[in-house]
Legacy VTK file of the C-alpha trace (Angstrom):
# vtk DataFile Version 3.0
C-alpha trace
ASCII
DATASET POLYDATA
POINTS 578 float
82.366 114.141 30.530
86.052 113.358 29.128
86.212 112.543 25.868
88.942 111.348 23.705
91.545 108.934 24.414
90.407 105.992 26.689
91.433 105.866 30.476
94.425 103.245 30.699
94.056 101.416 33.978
96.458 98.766 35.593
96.106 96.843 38.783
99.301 95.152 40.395
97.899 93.088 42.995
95.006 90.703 43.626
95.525 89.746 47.240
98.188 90.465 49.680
100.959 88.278 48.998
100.877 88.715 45.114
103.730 88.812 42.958
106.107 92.265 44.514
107.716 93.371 41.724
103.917 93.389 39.593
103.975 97.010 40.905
107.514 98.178 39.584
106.223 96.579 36.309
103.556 97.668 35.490
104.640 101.591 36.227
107.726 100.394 33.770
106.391 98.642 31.354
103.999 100.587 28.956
101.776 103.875 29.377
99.349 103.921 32.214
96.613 106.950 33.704
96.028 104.760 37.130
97.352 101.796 38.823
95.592 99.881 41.245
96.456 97.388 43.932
93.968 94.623 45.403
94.868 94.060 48.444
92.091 92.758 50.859
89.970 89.373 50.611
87.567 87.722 53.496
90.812 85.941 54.951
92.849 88.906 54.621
90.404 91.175 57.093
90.801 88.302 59.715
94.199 88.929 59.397
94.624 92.734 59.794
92.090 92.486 62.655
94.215 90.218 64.410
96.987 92.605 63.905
95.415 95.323 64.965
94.946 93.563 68.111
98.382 93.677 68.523
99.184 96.776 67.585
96.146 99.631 67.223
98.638 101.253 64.674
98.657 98.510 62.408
95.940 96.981 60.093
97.120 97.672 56.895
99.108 95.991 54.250
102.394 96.789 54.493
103.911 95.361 51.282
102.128 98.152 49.653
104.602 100.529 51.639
107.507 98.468 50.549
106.408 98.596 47.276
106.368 102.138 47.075
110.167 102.471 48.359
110.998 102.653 44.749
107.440 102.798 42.956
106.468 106.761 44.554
109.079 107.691 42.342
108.684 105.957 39.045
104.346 107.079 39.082
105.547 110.534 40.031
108.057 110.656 36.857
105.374 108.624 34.435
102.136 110.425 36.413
100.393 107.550 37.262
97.691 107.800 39.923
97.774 105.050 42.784
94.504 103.912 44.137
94.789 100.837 46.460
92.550 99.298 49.254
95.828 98.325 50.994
94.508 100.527 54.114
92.586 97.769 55.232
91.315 98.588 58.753
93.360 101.631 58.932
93.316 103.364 55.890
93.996 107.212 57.765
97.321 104.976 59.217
98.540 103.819 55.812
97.935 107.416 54.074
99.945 109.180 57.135
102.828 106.382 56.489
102.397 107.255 52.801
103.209 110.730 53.507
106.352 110.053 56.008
107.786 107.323 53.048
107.512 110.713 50.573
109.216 112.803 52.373
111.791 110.435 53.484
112.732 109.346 49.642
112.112 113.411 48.364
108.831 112.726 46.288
106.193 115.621 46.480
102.537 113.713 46.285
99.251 114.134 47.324
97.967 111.665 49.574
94.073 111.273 50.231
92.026 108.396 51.676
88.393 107.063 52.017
86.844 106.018 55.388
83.494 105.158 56.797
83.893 101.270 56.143
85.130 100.376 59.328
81.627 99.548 61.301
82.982 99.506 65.108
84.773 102.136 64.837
81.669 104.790 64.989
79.343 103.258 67.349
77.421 101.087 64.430
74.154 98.832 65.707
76.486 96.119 64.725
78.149 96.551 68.065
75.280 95.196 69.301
75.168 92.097 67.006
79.019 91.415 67.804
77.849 91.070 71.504
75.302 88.221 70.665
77.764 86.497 68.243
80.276 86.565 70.935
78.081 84.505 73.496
79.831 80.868 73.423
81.464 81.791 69.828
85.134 82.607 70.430
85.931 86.258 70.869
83.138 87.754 68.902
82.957 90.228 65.876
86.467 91.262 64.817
85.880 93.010 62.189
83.024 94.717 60.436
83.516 96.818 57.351
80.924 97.838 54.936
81.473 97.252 51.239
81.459 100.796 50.154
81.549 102.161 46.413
83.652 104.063 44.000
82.086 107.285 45.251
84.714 107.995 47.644
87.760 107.416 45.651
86.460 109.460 42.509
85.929 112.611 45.229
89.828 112.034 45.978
91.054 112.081 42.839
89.282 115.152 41.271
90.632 117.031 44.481
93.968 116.266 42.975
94.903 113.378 45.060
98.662 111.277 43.502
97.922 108.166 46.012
94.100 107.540 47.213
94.377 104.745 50.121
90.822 102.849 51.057
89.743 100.168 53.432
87.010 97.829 52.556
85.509 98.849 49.216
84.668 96.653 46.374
87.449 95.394 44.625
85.620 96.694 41.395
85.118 100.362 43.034
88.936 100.928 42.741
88.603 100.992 39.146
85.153 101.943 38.822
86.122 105.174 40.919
88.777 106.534 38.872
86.640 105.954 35.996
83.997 107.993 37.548
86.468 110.487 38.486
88.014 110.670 34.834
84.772 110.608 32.595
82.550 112.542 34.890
80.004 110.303 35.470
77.153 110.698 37.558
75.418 108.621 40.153
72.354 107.817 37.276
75.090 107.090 34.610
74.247 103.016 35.317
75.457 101.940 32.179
78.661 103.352 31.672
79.409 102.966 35.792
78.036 99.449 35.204
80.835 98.919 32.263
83.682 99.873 34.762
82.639 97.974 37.118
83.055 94.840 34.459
86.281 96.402 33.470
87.088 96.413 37.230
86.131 92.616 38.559
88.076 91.710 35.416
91.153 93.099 36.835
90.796 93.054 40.081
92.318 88.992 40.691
95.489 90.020 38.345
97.264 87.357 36.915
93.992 85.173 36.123
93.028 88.040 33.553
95.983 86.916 31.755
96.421 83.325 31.815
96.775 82.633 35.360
94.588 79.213 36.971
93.361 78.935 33.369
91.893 76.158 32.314
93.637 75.656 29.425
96.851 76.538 30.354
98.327 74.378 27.836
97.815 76.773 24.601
100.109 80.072 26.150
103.292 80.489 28.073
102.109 81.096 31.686
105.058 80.491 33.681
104.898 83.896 34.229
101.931 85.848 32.779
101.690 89.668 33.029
99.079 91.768 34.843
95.945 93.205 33.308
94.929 96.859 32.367
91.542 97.683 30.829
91.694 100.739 28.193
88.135 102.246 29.907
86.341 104.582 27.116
83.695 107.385 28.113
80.381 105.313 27.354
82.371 102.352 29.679
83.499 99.824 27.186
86.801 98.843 27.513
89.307 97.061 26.269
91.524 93.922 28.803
94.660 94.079 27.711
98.528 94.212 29.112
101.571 95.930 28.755
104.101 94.679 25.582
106.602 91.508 25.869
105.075 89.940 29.374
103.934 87.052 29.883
100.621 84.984 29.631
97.707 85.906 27.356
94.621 88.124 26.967
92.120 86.175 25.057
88.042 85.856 25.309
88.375 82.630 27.224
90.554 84.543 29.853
88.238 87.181 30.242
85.526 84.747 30.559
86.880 82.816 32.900
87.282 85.880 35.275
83.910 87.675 34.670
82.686 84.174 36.338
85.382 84.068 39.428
83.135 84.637 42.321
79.964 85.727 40.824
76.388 83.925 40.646
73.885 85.296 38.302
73.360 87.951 35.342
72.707 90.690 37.841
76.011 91.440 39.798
75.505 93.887 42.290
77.614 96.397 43.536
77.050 100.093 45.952
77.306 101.760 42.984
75.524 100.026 40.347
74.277 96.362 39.371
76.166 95.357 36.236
73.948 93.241 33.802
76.801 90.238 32.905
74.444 88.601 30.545
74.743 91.758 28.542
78.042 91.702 28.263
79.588 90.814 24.709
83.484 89.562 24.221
84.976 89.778 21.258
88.630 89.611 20.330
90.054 92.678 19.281
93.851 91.596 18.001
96.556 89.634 20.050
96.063 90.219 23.874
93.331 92.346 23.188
89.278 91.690 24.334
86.798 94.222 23.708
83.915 94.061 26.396
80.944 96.251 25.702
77.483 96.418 25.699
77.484 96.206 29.470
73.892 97.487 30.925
73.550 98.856 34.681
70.615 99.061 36.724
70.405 101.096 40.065
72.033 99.366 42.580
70.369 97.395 45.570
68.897 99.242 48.523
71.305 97.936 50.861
74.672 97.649 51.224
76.963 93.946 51.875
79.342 94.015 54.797
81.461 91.574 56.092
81.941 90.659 59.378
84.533 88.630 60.977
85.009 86.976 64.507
87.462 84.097 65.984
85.265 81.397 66.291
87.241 78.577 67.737
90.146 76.648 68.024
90.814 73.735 65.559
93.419 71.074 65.411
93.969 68.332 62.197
96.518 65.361 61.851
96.471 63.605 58.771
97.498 59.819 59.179
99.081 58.021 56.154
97.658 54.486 55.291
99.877 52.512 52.776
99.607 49.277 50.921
96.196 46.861 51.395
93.591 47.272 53.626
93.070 50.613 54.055
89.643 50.882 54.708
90.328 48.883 57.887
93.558 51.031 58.937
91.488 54.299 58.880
88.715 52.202 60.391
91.109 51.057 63.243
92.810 54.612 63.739
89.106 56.413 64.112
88.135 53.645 66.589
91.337 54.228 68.788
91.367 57.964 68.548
87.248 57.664 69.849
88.598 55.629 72.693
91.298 58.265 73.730
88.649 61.286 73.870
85.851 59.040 75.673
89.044 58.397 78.341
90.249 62.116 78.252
86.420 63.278 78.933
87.319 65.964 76.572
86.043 64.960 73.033
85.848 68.251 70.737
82.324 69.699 69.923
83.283 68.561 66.423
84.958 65.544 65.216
85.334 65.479 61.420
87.381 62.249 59.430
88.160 62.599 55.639
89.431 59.407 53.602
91.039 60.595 50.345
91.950 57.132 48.776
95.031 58.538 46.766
96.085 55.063 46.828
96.479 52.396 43.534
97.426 49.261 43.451
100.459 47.547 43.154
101.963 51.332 43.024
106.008 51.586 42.102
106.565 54.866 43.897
105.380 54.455 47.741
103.325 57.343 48.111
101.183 56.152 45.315
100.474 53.377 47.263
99.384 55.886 50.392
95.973 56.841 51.005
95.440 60.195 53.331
93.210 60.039 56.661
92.492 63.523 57.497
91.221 64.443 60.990
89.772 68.006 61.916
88.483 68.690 65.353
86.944 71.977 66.772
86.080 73.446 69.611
85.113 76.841 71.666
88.178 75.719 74.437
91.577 75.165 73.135
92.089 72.463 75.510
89.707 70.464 74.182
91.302 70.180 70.594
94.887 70.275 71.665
96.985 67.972 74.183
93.858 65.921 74.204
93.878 65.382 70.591
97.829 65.523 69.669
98.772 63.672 72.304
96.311 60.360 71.646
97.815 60.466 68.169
101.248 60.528 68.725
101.265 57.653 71.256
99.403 55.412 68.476
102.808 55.853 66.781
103.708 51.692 67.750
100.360 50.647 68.717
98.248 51.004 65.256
97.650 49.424 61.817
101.162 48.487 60.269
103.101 51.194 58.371
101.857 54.173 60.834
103.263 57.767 60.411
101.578 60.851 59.858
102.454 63.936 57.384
103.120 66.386 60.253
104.107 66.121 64.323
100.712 66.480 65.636
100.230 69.874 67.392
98.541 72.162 69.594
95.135 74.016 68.673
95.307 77.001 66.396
92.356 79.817 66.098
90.194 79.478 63.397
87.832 82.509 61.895
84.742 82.890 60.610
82.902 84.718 58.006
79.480 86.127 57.897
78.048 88.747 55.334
75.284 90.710 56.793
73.068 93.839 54.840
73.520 97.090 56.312
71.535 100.735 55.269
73.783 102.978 53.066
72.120 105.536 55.007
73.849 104.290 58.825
77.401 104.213 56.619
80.005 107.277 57.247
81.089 106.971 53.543
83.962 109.912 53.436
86.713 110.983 51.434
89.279 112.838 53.125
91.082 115.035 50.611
94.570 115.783 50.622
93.904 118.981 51.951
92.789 117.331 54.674
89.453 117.985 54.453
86.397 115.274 54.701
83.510 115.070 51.947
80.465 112.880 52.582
79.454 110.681 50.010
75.364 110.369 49.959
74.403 106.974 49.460
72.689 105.957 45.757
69.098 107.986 45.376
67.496 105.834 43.316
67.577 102.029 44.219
66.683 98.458 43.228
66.387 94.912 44.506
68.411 92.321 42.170
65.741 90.273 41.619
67.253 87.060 40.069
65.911 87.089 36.241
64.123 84.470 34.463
66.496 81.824 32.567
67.210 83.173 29.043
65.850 80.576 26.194
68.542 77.767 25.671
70.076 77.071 21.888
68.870 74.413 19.488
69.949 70.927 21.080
72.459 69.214 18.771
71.000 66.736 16.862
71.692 63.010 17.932
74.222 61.186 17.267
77.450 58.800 18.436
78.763 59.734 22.042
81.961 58.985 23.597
82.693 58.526 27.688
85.217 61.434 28.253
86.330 64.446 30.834
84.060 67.353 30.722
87.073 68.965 30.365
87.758 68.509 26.717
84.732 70.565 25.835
84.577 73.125 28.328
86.438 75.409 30.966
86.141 76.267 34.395
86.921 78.257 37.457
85.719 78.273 40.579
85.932 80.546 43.951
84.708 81.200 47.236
81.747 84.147 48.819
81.850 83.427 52.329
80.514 79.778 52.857
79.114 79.533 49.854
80.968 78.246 46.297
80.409 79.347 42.672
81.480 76.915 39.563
81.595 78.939 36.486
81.803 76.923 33.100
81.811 77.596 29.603
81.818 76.342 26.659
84.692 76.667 23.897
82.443 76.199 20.435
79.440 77.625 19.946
77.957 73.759 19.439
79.636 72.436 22.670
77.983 75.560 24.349
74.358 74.285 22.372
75.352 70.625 24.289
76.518 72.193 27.359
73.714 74.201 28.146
71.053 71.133 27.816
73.422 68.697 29.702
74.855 70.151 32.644
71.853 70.662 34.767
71.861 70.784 38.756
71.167 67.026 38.961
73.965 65.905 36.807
76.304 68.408 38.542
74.836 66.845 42.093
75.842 63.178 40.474
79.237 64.518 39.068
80.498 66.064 42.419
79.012 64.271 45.075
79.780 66.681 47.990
77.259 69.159 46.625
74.528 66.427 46.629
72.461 67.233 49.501
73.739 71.160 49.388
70.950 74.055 47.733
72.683 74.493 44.068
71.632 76.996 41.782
71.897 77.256 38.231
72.368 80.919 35.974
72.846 80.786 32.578
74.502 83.123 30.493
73.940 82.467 26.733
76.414 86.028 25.661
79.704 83.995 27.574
78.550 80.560 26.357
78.265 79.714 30.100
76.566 78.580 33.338
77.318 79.666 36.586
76.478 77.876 39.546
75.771 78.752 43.330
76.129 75.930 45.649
75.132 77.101 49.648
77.467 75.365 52.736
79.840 74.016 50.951
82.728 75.716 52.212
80.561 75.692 56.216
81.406 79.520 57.379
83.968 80.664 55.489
87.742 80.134 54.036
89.311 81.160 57.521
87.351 78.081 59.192
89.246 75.396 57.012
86.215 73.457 56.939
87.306 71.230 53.578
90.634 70.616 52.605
89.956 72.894 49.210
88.784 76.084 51.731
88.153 78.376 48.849
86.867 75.976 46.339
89.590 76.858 44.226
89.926 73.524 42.471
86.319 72.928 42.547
85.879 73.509 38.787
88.704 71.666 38.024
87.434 68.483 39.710
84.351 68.772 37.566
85.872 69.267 34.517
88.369 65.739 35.450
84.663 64.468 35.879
83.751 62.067 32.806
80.475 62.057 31.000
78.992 61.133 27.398
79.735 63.432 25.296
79.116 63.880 21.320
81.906 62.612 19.649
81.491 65.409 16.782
82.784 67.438 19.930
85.632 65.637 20.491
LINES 1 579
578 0 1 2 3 4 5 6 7 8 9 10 11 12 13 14 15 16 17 18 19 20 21 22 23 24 25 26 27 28 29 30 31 32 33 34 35 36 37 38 39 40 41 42 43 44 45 46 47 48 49 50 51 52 53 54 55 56 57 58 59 60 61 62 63 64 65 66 67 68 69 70 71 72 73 74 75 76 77 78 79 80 81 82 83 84 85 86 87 88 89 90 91 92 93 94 95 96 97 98 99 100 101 102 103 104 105 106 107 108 109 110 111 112 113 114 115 116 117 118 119 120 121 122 123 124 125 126 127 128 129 130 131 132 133 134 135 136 137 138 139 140 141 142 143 144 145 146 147 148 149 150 151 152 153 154 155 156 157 158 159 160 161 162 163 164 165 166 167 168 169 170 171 172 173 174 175 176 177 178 179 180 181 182 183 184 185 186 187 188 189 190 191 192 193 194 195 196 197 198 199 200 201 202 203 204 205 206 207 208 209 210 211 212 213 214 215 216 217 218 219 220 221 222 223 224 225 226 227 228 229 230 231 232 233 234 235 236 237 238 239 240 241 242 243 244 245 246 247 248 249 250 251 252 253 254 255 256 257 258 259 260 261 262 263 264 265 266 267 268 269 270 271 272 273 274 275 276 277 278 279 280 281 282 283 284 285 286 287 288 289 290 291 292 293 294 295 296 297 298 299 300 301 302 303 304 305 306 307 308 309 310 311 312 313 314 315 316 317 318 319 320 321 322 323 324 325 326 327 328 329 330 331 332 333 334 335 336 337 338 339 340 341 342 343 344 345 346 347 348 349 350 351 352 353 354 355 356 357 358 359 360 361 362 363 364 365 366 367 368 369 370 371 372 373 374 375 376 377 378 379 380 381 382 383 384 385 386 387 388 389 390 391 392 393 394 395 396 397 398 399 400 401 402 403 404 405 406 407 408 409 410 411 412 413 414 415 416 417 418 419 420 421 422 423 424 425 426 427 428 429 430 431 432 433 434 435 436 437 438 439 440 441 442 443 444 445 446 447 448 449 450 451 452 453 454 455 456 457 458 459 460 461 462 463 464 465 466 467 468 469 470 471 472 473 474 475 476 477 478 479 480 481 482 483 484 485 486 487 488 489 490 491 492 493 494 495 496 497 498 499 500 501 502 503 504 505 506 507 508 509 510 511 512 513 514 515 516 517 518 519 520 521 522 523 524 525 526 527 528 529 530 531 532 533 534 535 536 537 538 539 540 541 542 543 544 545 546 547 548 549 550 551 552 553 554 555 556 557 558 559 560 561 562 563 564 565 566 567 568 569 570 571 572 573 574 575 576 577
C-alpha cells in the first residue's frame, strides 16, 4: 500500500453538458495525479440509447472527445491520468476514437477501457424481461447497464493505462478505482474503499462541491465556482478542496450539502463497498479546505443495481396563460372545452393530467404577475392520440375561450417520453472486464464477502431546546437544503447550520410536518434518516417524480427545487434562532 503524499484527484464534469472548458482547467490550474469526468445520469442513458439507434457506432459522449483536442496534450505534459465514464453504451467505441484523436494530434498514450455493463449486449436474462416490458409499453427495454464498481478501472490503471474509458459504473467508482489502484487496496479494505467512495460522490456532481445550487449562495462569489478535487490519503480520508484563484467555495456546508444529493440513509451502498455516512465527520481544515474522515465501510450488498431504460410513450403539454380575475373559472372553462374536443375526436389520451400554478397577485403592475399558468400533459402508447388530436383542439380555442387567451408555446405534435426502472441483478451473471491497453481482457470477480444494507435504527436525537418565544418564519433561515432525483423516487436532504438549530431541527421536522409543509408528498410513502455527525435529515419520498426524470411527469422532473420549496416553507421557529 502507497504511502506518503495523498492521491490528488479532480473531476471536470458532472453530467454531459457541463461547463467545456472545466477540463482544460483543471489540467491547468494546480497539481493533479487523476482527473475524472462524470458523464452519464438516468436521462443521459436514454439518450445514448437513442443514438445508438441511429447509429450502432455511436453511444458515447462526444464532448469528452472534443475536450481532449487540446486536453491529451496538457495531462500528457503534467501526467495526469484520465478516467471518465464518457463511454456510455460504447465504451470499446470511445477508447478506439481515443486512440485515432492521439495519433492524429502526435500524443503517445495508453488507452484502456472497462466493459461488462452493457446487459443486452451478452445475451443477459434481462432480454427476457425487456420482452414483457415491451408488451403495450412503447418500444421496450433500451437500455440495460449494470452499475459496476471501481474494480475494473483500478485493473486499468496498474497495467499502465494514460486514459481508462467506462460505461455505466458508479459515479463514485471513478474515483474510488484510482484510489484502489494507487493505495493498493484490497477487496476487504471496506473502510478505506468506503472513504473513497465518500471522497468520490462528493465530487462526482462538480460545481455543487464548490458552491454551486447552494443554499446559501449569498455568503461566496458563485457566478462561477471552480471544480472539486479530494486530496485521498492511504487509510481513505481525504481532503475536498480546489485548485488556487477559482471560483466558489469549499466549506463544511458545501460538502454537506453534496454528501446528501441523491442519497437516503446512513448506509450508502455501492458494488464495491457500503459507505457508513453517519460516520462521517466534517471539519474545516483552512480556506476551501474540508477534512472528511472517519468514514466506516461494510461489505457491500449481495446484488448489484442496474438501470434499465425503455420509450414508454408519447406525451404532448400546452400550457395556457390565465390573466387578471377569475381564474379559477378560465382554467375551469379551458379543461371543460378541451374534454369536449377529445370526447368528439374519440381519441382522448390514456392520461389526461391539468396543473394550476396560481403565479398570479392581485392588482399586479407588470402583466405577467397578474398571469396564472394552466399546464396540460397528456400521454399515450399511440402518438396520434396525444398529437393533432390534442394540439389542434387547443389552437382553435384561440377566439373561442375565456378573455385574454394565449398560450406560452404553439401547441405541437407528440414527442417520446422514457422511462426509468432500477432492477437487482447477480454480480455473478455480470461480464465485469477490464481490457488493458495491451489489449488484453481481465475479469473482475464479483465482492466475496457480502451484506444486505439493512436500514439502521434512528440514532438518539439531541436535548430539545428549552421553551421559549417563537417567531412565524421560512425554514430557510435556519437550515439548508438540496434535493435530487433516483429514478421515481425524490430525496430532500436538510441540515442544520448551528448546532442548537440542528437540536430544534431534528425534533421538529418530522414526516408529518414535512407531509403538511409540501403537500404533494402527502399521500406519497416518506421516509425519514437522520444523521446526527452532518446535523441533518434526509428524506425518501416514493412516486413523486411517477417513473423517472425522462417521463416529465411534474414540472420539477428531478426534484431539483424540491428542497428549496421547503425551505421558502414558513413555520414557528425559536426566535433565539433567528
Amino acid at each position: 500500500m502507497s504511502g506518503g503524499e495523498p492521491l490528488r484527484i479532480g473531476n471536470a464534469s458532472g453530467f454531459y453538458g457541463d461547463r467545456f472548458d472545466a477540463l482544460r482547467e483543471m489540467l491547468t490550474g494546480g497539481p493533479l495525479d487523476v482527473l475524472t469526468g462524470d458523464y452519464l445520469a438516468e436521462l443521459t442513458m436514454l439518450i445514448l440509447g437513442r443514438d445508438r439507434l441511429k447509429d450502432p457506432a455511436r453511444g458515447y459522449a462526444t464532448t469528452f472527445l472534443r475536450q481532449l483536442e487540446e486536453g491529451l496534450g496538457l495531462a500528457a505534459e503534467r501526467g495526469v491520468r484520465l478516467v471518465t465514464n464518457a463511454g456510455g453504451l460504447n465504451p470499446a467505441g470511445l477508447a478506439d476514437a481515443v486512440r485515432e484523436l492521439a495519433d492524429r494530434v502526435g500524443v503517445p498514450v495508453r488507452v484502456a477501457h472497462v466493459e461488462g455493463d452493457d446487459l443486452l449486449a451478452w445475451g443477459s436474462p434481462l432480454l427476457e424481461r425487456s420482452r414483457e416490458l415491451g408488451g403495450g409499453r412503447g418500444e421496450g427495454v433500451l437500455t440495460a447497464n449494470a452499475y459496476l464498481g471501481g474494480g475494473g478501472i483500478a485493473a486499468c490503471l496498474r497495467a499502465g493505462a494514460d486514459v481508462v474509458v467506462t460505461g455505466r459504473v458508479t459515479d463514485a467508482a471513478l474515483v474510488s478505482g484510482a484510489a484502489q489502484a494507487h493505495f493498493g487496496w484490497r477487496p476487504e479494505d471496506f473502510d478505506p474503499l468506503a472513504g473513497a467512495v465518500v471522497a468520490g460522490h462528493v465530487l462526482e456532481c462538480g460545481a455543487q462541491a464548490t458552491g454551486g445550487n447552494y443554499s446559501f449562495f449569498g455568503a461566496h462569489d458563485v457566478r462561477r465556482p471552480g471544480f472539486p478535487l479530494a486530496e485521498i490519503s492511504a487509510d481513505g480520508s481525504c481532503v475536498i478542496t480546489k485548485h488556487p484563484g477559482t471560483g466558489g467555495a469549499v466549506t463544511t456546508g458545501t460538502v454537506t450539502a453534496q454528501l446528501l444529493y441523491e442519497t437516503s440513509g446512513a448506509r450508502y451502498a455501492g458494488p464495491d463497498v457500503t459507505a457508513r455516512l453517519d460516520t462521517a465527520r466534517l471539519t474545516q481544515d483552512g480556506p476551501d479546505r474540508v477534512r472528511i474522515d472517519g468514514v466506516r465501510g461494510e461489505a457491500p450488498p449481495p446484488t448489484l443495481k442496474a438501470g434499465l431504460t425503455r420509450l414508454g410513450g408519447w406525451r404532448n403539454e400546452v400550457t395556457f396563460v390565465l390573466t387578471g380575475l377569475d381564474v379559477e373559472a378560465k382554467a375551469e372553462l379551458v379543461r371543460a372545452q378541451m374534454d369536449a374536443a377529445f370526447d368528439a375526436a374519440g381519441r382522448r389520451p390514456a392520461e389526461v393530467r391539468w396543473t394550476l400554478a396560481r403565479t398570479d397577485r392581485a392588482d399586479a403592475d407588470v402583466q405577467e404577475e397578474a398571469s396564472a399558468l394552466l399546464r396540460l400533459v397528456v400521454r399515450d402508447a399511440d402518438p396520434d392520440a396525444v398529437g393533432r388530436v390534442v394540439s389542434g383542439a387547443a389552437v382553435e380555442l384561440a377566439l373561442a375561450s375565456y378573455p385574454g387567451f394565449h398560450v406560452t408555446a404553439p401547441p405541437a405534435k407528440g414527442a417520446p417520453y422514457g422511462v426509468f426502472e432500477a432492477v437487482a441483478v447477480d454480480p455473478a451473471q455480470v461480464a465485469h472486464r477490464a481490457v488493458l491497453p495491451d489489449g488484453s481482457r481481465v475479469a473482475v470477480a464479483p465482492p466475496r464477502t457480502t451484506r444486505e444494507p439493512a436500514r439502521l435504527p434512528d440514532p438518539p436525537l439531541p436535548a430539545p431546546l428549552p421553551d421559549g418565544p417563537t417567531r412565524r418564519a421560512p425554514l430557510g433561515r435556519v437550515a439548508g437544503a438540496r434535493s435530487g432525483d433516483k429514478g421515481g423516487d425524490a430525496n430532500i436532504g436538510v441540515w442544520a447550520v448551528s448546532d442548537d438549530a440542528w437540536r430544534w431541527l431534528a425534533h421538529t421536522l418530522t414526516v408529518d410536518l414535512l407531509r403538511h409543509l409540501l403537500p404533494e408528498t402527502a399521500d406519497l410513502a416518506v421516509t425519514r434518516h437522520v444523521l446526527p455527525n452532518l446535523r441533518a435529515l434526509n428524506f425518501t419520498v416514493e412516486g413523486l417524480l411517477g417513473e423517472g426524470v425522462a417521463a416529465q411527469v411534474r414540472f420539477d422532473p428531478q426534484a431539483k427545487g424540491l428542497g428549496e420549496w421547503l425551505r421558502s416553507r414558513h413555520l414557528d421557529i425559536p426566535e433565539a434562532l433567528l
